[in-house]
N, C-alpha and C positions, 0 to 999 in steps of 0.2 A: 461375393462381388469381385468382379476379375479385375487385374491389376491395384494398381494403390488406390485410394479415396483420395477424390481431389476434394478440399478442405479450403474452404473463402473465408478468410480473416479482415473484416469490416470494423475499422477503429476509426473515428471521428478526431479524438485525441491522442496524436501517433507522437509520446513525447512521456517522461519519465518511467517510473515502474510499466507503465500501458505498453511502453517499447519495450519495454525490457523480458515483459513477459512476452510479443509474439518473436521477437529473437530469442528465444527459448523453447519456446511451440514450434518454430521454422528444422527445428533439428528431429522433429521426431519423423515415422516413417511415413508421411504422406504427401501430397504432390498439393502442397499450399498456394494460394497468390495470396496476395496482400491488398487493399482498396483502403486508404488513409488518408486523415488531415490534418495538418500541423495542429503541434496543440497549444492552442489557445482561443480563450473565448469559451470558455467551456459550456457557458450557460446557452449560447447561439447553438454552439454543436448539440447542444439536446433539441433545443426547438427546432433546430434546422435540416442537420445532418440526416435525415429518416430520408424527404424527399429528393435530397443530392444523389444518395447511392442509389435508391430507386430508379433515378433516372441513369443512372451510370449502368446500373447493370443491365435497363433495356438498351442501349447503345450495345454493352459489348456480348450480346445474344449469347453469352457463356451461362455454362449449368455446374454445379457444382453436386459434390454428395450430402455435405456438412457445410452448415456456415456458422463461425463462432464470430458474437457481438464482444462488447465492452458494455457499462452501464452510461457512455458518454452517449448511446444511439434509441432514439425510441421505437424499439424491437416490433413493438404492435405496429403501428406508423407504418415501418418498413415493409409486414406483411404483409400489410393493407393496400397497397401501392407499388410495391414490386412485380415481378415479374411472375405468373401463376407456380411456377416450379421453388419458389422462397418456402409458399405455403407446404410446398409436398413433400420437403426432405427435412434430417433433425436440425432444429436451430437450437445452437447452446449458448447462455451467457455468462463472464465473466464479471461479477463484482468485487474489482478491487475496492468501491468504496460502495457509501449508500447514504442518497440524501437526507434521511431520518437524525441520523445521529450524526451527518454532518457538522461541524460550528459554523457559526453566522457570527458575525459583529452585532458587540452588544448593543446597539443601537438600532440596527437592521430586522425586521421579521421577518419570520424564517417564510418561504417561496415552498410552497408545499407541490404547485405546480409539477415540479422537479422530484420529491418524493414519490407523487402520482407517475410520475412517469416510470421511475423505477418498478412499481408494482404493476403495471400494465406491461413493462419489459419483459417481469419473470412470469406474467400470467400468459405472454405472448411466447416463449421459450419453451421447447422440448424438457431441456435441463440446465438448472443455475448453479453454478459455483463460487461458492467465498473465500477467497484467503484466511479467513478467521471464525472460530468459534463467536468471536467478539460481534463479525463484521454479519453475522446471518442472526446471534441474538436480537441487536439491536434491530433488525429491518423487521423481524417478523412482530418483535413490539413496537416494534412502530407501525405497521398495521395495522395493529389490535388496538393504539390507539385512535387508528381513524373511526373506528366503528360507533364511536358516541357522537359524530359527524353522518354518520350515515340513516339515523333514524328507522326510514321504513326501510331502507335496503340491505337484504342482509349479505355480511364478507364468511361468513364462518366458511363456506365452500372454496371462495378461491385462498382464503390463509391457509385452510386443507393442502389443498395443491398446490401453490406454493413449497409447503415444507415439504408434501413427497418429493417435489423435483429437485430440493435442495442437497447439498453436498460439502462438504468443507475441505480442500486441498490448497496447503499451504504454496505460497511462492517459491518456485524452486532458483535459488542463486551461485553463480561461480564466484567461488571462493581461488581461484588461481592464482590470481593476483596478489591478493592480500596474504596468500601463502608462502608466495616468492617473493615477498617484496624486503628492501633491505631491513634487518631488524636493529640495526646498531641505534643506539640511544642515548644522549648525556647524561653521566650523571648529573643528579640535583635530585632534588622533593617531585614527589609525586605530579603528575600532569593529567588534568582533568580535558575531557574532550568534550564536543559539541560538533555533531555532524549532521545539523538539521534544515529543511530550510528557515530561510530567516522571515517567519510568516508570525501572528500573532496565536494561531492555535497550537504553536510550536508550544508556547506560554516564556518566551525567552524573557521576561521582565525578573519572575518570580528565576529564574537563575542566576542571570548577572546581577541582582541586587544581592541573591544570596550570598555569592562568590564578592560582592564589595565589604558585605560584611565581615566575612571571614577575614577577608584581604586587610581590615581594620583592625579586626582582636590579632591579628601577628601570626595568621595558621599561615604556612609556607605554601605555596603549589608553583604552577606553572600550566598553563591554559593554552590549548588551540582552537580554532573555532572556522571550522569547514561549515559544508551546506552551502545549497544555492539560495543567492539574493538578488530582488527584482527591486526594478524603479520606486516602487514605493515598498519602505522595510519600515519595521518599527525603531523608533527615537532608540532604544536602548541601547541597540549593537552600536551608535556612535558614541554613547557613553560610555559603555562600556571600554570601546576600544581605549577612551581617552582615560580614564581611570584606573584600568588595570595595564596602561600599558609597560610596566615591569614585570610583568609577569607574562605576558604573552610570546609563544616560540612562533603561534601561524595565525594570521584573522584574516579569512577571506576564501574565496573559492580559490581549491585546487584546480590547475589548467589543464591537469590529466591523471588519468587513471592512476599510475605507475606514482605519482605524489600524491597522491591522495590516498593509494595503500602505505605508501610511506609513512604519512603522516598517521594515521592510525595506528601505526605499529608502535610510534612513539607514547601514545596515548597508557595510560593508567587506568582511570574511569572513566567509563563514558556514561554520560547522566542524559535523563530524559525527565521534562518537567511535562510533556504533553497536555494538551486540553485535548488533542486528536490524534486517532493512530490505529488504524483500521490491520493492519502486521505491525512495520516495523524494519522495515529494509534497513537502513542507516544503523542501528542498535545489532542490529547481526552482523553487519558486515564488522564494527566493531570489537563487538564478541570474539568475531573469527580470527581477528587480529591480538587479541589477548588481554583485552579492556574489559574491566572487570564492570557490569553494569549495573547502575542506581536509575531505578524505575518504577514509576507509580504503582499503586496494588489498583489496577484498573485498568480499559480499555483492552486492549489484546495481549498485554503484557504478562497475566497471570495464567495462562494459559501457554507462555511460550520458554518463560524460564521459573528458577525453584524460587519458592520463596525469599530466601536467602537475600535473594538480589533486589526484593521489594522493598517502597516502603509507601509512610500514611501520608498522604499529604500535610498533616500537622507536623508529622516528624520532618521535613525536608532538610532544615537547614543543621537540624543535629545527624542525620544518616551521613550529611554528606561532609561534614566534620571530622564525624568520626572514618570517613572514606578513606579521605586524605590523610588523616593524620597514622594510621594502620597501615597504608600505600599497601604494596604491595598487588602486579598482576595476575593472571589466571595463568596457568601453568598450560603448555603447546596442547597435554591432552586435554584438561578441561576444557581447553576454546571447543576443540574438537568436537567433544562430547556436549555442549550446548547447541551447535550452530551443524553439525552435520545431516541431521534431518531437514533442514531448510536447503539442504544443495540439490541442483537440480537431479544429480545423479540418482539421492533419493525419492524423488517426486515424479520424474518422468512417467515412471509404468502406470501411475496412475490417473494421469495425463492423456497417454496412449488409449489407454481405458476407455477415460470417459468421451472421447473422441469416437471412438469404437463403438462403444456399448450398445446395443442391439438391442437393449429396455427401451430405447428413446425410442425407436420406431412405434411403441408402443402408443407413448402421447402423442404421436404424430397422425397415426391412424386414427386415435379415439378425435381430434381436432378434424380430421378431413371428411 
């Protein structure tokens, strides 16, 4: 094919990792545009966002080689209603998340709607990619859960195909910042960090009561606590601020990159209580800063670093006891040697790949 592949990048939710990943796809070698929507509302951008870009792409009579989704778009939807040339070139999608294994508020029932849409997304897809061993586990049993739902109709075929088209390539991240960034630190007692957002599937209860308790039996530390927080946060984080505030050096969002690797570099531990965590951006970027990390034996965790750094859920509030009171950070190469596989540098080629890959012509024909 002469010249470059022009490559259409269709994101519904143009706002966190989503962004961060097509600023990272923008660099490799093909001739991209981009077609986005602020993100928010995530659940309207499923329902909605298929027939927007459909009509946007008849308006701009462009053709593209490749078009790569997000799982914020419903991929079937779009081919169904777009323009005849959607259907005839490879469509690939990216799942940073996947509604299956999503959390819901324990009160709320979980909207399967939105799971369905995801397995029509990847059934509509040439080829699907996961950030996670974790994040492709869970979707395909979550599938095979629907099947006691499905009575007369049987899924064995499209779960088949599904998994052939599946793939696992982690998020690749710039580590630049967090490499140059100042590393001078006060002395004192160890400094436990928190760079998540301030959401409930973060599970920030089960940490800041830990960290009061500790802060009660006389264990010494010092606490920062980054991540972004929205108009409705959970009660803890104001408790928290108000009860550990002797020990706090940072509480609150960094206002820019260059303080926020700062602050990291200051960090010691950096803990993760998760109930959700499909990678793990936050806990790398950590890592790469020399924060030595305490992290559940679950979700995509076990899969990303050595055991060493896990623990049980029952054990929480003794791992992280004994965290602090051992201190001590990971040394310039250790960070390295955890967190270098997730740099872009290393993930590109295979990026480039799958962009390329010349199997997918394959499903694309067997579909037309």
């Amino acid at each position: 094919m002469p010249g470059k592949l022009k490559v259409l990048i269709i994101e519904p939710y143009h706002g966190g990792s989503h962004k961060n990943f097509i600023e990272h796809l923008l660099r490799l070698p093909f001739a991209f545009e981009v077609m986005a929507l602020p993100a928010r509302k995530w659940k309207w951008r499923m329902r909605l966002s298929a027939p927007h870009f459909a009509d946007a792409l008849r308006e701009s009579g462009k053709k593209f080689d490749r078009v790569i989704c997000s799982t914020f778009l419903d991929v079937a939807a779009l081919r169904g209603m777009a323009p005849a040339w959607v259907r005839n070139v490879p469509l690939l999608t990216f799942f940073h998340e996947n509604q299956f294994a999503y959390p819901v508020q324990v009160d709320d029932e979980r909207d399967f709607h939105f799971a369905l849409t995801n397995m029509t997304t990847a059934l509509a897809s040439d080829s699907i990619a996961f950030n996670s061993e974790y994040n492709l586990k869970t979707f395909i049993e979550g599938l095979k859960g629907l099947r006691r739902h499905a009575t007369d109709m049987s899924m064995e075929r499209d779960i088949d195909t599904i998994e052939a088209r599946a793939r696992v390539m982690p998020l690749g991240l710039d580590f630049d910042m967090v490499d140059s960034a100042d590393a001078r630190r006060a002395d004192g007692p160890p400094v436990v960090l928190w760079n998540h957002r301030w959401e409930h599937d973060k599970n920030p209860d089960l940490f800041f009561e830990t960290l009061m308790k500790l802060a009660g039996d006389g264990v010494d530390f010092r606490l920062i606590v980054l991540g972004q927080s929205f108009e409705r946060r959970p009660d803890i984080f104001d408790r928290a601020k108000r009860e550990l505030s002797h020990k706090i050096i940072h509480f609150g969002y960094a206002e820019s990159p260059i303080d926020y690797a700062r602050l990291l570099r200051q960090g010691d531990i950096v803990v993760s209580t998760s109930h959700h965590e499909f990678f793990g951006i936050s806990v790398v970027e950590a890592v790469r800063a020399g924060c030595r990390p305490l992290l559940p034996r679950r979700l995509s965790y076990p899969e990303m670093f050595p055991d060493e750094f896990l623990y049980d859920d029952a054990d929480f509030a003794k791992k992280l006891k004994d965290a602090v009171e051992s201190g001590g950070r990971l040394s310039k190469d250790k960070a390295v040697s955890l967190t270098d596989r997730f740099s872009w540098s290393a993930v590109s080629g295979d990026y480039e790949e799958w962009i390329r890959d010349a199997r997918i012509w394959e499903n694309t024909a067997k579909r037309t």
